[in-house]
C-alpha positions as CSV (number, residue, x, y, z in Angstrom):
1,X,50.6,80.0,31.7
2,X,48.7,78.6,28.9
3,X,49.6,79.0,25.2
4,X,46.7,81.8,23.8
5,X,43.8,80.8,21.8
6,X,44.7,81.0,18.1
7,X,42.8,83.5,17.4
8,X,42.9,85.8,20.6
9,X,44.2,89.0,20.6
10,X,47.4,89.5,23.2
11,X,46.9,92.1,25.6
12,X,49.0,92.6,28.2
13,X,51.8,90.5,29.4
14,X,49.8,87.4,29.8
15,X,46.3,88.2,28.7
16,X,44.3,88.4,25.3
17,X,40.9,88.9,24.2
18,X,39.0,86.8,21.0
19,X,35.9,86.9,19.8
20,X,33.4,83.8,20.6
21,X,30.5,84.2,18.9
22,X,28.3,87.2,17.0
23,X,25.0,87.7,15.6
24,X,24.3,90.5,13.3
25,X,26.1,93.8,12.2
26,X,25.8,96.9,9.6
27,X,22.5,94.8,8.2
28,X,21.1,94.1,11.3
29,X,20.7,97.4,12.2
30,X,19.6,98.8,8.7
31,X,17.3,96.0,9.3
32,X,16.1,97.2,12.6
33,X,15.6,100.7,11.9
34,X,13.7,99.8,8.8
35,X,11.6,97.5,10.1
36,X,8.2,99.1,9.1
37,X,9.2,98.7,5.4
38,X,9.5,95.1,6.0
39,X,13.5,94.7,4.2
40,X,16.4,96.7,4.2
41,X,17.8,99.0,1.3
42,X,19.3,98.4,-2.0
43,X,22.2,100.2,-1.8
44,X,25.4,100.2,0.6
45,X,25.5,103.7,0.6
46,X,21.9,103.9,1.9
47,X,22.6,101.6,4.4
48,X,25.4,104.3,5.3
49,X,23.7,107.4,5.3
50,X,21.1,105.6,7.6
51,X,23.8,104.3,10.1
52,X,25.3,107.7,10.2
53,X,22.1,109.2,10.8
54,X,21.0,106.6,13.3
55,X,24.6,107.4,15.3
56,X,24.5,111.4,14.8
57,X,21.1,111.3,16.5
58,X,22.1,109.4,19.0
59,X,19.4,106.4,18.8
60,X,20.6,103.4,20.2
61,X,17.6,100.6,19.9
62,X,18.9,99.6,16.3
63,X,22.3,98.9,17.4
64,X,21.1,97.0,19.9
65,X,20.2,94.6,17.8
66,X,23.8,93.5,17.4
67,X,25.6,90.7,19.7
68,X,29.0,89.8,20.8
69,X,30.6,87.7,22.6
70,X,34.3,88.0,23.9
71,X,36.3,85.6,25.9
72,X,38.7,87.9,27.9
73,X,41.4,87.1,30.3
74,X,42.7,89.9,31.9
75,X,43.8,91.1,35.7
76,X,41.8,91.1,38.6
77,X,42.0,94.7,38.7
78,X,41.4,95.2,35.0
79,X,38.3,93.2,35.5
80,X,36.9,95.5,38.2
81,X,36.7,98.5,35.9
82,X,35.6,96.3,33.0
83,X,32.2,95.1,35.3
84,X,31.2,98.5,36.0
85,X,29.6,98.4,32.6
86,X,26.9,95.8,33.8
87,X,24.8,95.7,30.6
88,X,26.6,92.7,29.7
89,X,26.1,89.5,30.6
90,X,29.3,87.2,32.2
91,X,30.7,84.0,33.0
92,X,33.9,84.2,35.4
93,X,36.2,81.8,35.5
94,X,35.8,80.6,39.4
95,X,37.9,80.5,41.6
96,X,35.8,78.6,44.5
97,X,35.4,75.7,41.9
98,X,38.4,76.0,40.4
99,X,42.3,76.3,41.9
100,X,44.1,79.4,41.0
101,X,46.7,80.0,37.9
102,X,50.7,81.2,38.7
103,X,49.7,83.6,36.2
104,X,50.1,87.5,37.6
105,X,50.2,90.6,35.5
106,X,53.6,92.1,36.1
107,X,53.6,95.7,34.5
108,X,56.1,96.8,31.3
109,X,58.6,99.5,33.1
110,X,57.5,102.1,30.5
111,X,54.0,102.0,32.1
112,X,55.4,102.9,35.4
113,X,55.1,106.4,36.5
114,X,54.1,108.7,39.4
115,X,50.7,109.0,40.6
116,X,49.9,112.3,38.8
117,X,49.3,115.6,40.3
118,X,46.2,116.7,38.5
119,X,44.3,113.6,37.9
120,X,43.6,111.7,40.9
121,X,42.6,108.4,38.9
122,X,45.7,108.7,36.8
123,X,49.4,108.5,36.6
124,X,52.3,111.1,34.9
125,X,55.8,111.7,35.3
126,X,59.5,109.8,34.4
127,X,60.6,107.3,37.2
128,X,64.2,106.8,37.9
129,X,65.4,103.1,36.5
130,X,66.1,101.4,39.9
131,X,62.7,103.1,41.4
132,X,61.2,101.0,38.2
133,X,63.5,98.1,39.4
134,X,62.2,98.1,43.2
135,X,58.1,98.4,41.5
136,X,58.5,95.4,39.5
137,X,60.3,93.4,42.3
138,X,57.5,94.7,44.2
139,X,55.1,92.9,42.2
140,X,56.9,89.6,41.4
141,X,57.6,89.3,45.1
142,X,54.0,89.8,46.5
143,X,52.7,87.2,43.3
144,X,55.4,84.6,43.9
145,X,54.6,84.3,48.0
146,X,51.0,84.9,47.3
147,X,50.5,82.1,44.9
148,X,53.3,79.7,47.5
149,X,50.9,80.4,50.4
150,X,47.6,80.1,48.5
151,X,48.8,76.6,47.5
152,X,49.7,75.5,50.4
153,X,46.6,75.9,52.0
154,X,44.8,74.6,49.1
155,X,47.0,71.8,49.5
156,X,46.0,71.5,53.2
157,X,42.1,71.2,52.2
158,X,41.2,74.6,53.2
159,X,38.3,75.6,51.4
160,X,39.0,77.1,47.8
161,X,36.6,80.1,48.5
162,X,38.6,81.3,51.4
163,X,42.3,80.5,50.0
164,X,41.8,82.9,47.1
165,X,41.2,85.7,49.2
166,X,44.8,86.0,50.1
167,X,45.7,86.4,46.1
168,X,46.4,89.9,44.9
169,X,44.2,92.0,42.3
170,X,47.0,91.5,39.8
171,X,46.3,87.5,39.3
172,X,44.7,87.2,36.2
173,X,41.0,85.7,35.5
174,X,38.8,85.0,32.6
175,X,35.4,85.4,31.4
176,X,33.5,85.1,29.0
177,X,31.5,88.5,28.1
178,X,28.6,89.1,25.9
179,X,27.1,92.4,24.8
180,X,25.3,94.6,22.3
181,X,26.6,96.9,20.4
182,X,24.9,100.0,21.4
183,X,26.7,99.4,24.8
184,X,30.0,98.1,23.7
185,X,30.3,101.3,21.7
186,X,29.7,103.1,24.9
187,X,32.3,101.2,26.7
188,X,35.0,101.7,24.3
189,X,34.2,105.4,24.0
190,X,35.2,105.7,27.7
191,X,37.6,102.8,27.6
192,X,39.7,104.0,24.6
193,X,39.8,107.6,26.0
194,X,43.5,108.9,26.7
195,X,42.2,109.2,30.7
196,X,41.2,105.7,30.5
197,X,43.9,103.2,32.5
198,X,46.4,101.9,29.9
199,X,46.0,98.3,31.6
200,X,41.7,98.3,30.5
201,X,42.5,100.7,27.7
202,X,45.0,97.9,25.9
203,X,42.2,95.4,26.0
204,X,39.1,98.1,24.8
205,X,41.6,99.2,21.6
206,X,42.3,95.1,20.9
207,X,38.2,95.1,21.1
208,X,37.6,98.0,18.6
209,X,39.6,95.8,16.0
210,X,37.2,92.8,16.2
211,X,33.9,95.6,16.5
212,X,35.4,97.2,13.5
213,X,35.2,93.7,11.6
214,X,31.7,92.9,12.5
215,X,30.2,96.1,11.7
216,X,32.7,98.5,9.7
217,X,29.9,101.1,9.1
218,X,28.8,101.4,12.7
219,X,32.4,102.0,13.4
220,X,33.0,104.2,11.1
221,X,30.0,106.2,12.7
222,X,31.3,106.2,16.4
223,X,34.6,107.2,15.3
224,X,33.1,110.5,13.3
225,X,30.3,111.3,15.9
226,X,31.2,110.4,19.0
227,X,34.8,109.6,19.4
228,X,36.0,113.0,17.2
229,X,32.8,114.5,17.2
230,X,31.8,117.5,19.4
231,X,28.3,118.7,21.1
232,X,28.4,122.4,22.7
233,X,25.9,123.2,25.8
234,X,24.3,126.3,26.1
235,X,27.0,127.8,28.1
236,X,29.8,127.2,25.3
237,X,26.7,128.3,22.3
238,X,26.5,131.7,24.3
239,X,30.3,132.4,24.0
240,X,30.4,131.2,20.1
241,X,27.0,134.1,20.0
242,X,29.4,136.1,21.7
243,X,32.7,136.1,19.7
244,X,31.4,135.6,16.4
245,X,29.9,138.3,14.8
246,X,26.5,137.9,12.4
247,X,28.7,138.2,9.4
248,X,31.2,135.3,10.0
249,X,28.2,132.9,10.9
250,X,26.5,134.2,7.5
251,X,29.5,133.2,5.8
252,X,29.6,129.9,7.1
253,X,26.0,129.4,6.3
254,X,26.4,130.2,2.8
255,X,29.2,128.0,2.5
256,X,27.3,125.1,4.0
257,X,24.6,126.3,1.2
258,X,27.0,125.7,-1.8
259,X,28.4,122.3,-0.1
260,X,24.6,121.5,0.2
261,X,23.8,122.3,-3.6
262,X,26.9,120.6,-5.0
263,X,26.1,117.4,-3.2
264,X,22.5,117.3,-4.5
265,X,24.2,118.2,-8.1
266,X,26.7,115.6,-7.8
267,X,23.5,112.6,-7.0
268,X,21.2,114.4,-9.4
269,X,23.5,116.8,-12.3
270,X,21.1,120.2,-12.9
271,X,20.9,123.2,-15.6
272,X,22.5,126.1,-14.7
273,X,19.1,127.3,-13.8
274,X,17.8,124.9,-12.0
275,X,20.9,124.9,-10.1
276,X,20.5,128.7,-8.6
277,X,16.6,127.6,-8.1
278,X,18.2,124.9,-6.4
279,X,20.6,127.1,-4.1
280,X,17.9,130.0,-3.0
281,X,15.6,127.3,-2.3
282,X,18.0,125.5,0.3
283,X,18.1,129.2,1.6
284,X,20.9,130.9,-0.6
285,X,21.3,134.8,-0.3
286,X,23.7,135.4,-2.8
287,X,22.4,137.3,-6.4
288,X,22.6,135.1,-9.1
289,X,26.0,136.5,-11.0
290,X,27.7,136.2,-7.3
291,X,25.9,132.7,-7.3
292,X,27.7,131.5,-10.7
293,X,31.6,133.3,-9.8
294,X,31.7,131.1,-6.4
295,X,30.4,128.1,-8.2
296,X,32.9,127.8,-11.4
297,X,35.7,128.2,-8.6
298,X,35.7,124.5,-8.8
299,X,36.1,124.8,-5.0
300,X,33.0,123.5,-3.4
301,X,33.3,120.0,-2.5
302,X,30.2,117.9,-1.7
303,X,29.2,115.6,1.6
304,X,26.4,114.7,3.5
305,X,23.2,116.4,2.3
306,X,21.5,115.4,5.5
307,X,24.0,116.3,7.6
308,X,24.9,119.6,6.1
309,X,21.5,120.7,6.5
310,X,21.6,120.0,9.8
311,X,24.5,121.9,10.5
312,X,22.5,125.0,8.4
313,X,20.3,124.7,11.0
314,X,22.4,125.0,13.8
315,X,24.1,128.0,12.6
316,X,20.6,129.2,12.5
317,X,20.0,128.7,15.7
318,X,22.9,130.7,16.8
């Protein structure tokens, strides 16, 4: 095995991931989705507001408009999963030009389990030590004659391209991997998830570091709206119509009323009047005295105009 880049990420027993190359990242795609204007904004927190909005609507050309490029090395099998995703473009290290590496993945003992019961693509369940024992010898075994027989026929001058079909999927290979960010969000969103593989999952969570780097307000985003962020289908709407009476989605609404006022108060500070004006014109239904006692609480805190409104809106629509 080769000593790792400098600056790679280990994953893995023998693998690692690094970034190559880049272009672009939170002010490429302010830049993007502003392009009619002919600049970006002024302010980091516009820049923000506008990525947030760009991920909570789900629009994906503007973050397209970022680039990266990883070079990976990672098993066989690992790599399988990882080429599903074929927006990317790749460079695999070749194994018809090239002879093979003595370098197999050989899994941690904690990582070995039982194929679970529930989920088909997934594993569960506490293995008896020498069952772990037998599994790893397993592995070592089938790499060590594997690699003995694969170079003895390479030594014999049989073709490269038919030698490496007697390797196993756990012999490790490299690429190089290049992508946009719209889609490598996308892959680590299914990647990263708890039902991913732990083998492809290790390598998407060493790649969310680097992503995170580039473009920390994109990330940021993903994390809040798509990673721990929820969307209900009409099915699930029905049964909130259902269970929650008119007066419990009223009182949400006004609370989302108040949040709304005190974050337009906090960005612009009003009169007392102007601040009721404020509230019943954002669609307020409380009298003005009832107004004043839930806003000297000192309770309401502020957030996302935007976004709150949009959430007014859905509880609207419910």
């Amino acid at each position: 095995m080769k000593e790792l880049p400098n600056d790679a990420i280990p994953c893995l027993d023998k693998g690692f991931i690094r970034l190559v190359d880049s272009m672009g990242g939170d002010e490429a795609i302010v830049q993007a989705a502003r392009v009619s204007y002919g600049k970006g904004t002024t302010k980091t927190s516009q820049d923000r507001g506008l990525i947030r909005y760009l991920m909570r609507h789900r629009h994906t050309t503007p973050f397209e408009m970022v680039e990266l490029k990883f070079h990976c090395k990672m098993p066989i099998f690992v790599a399988r999963q990882w080429v599903r995703h074929r927006t990317a473009n790749i460079n695999e290290y070749s194994l018809r030009y090239s002879e093979a590496r003595d370098d197999f993945y050989i899994p941690d003992p904690d990582q070995i389990q039982y194929q679970s019961v529930l989920n088909k693509q997934g594993r569960s369940g506490e293995i008896p030590p020498e069952l772990k024992s037998r599994v790893i010898q397993a592995f070592e075994k089938i790499s060590r004659e594997s690699f003995e027989l694969y170079s003895e026929l390479n030594a014999a001058g049989i073709a490269r391209e038919l030698a490496r079909a007697i390797l196993p999927v756990n012999i490790y290979t490299e690429w190089y991997w290049k992508n946009d960010l719209h889609n490598i969000l996308h892959f680590l969103h299914l990647r990263m998830d708890s039902h991913a593989q732990y083998e492809i999952r290790v390598y998407a969570e060493a790649m969310a570091t680097i992503v995170k780097r580039i473009a920390p307000m994109a990330y940021e985003a993903f994390q809040d709206y798509r990673v721990k962020g929820l969307r209900f289908s009409k099915i699930e709407q029905d049964i909130f119509r259902q269970k929650l009476s008119p007066e419990m989605v009223a009182d949400l609404r006004e609370d989302v009323i108040y949040r709304i006022v005190a974050s337009l108060h906090t960005v612009k500070p009003r009169s007392e009047d102007e601040l009721f004006a404020l509230y019943q014109k954002n669609g307020g239904a409380d009298e003005q005295t009832e107004f004043f006692l839930k806003w000297n609480s000192g309770e309401l805190e502020p957030g996302n105009i935007r976004e709150l409104r949009e959430f007014r809106d859905k509880l609207d629509r419910l």
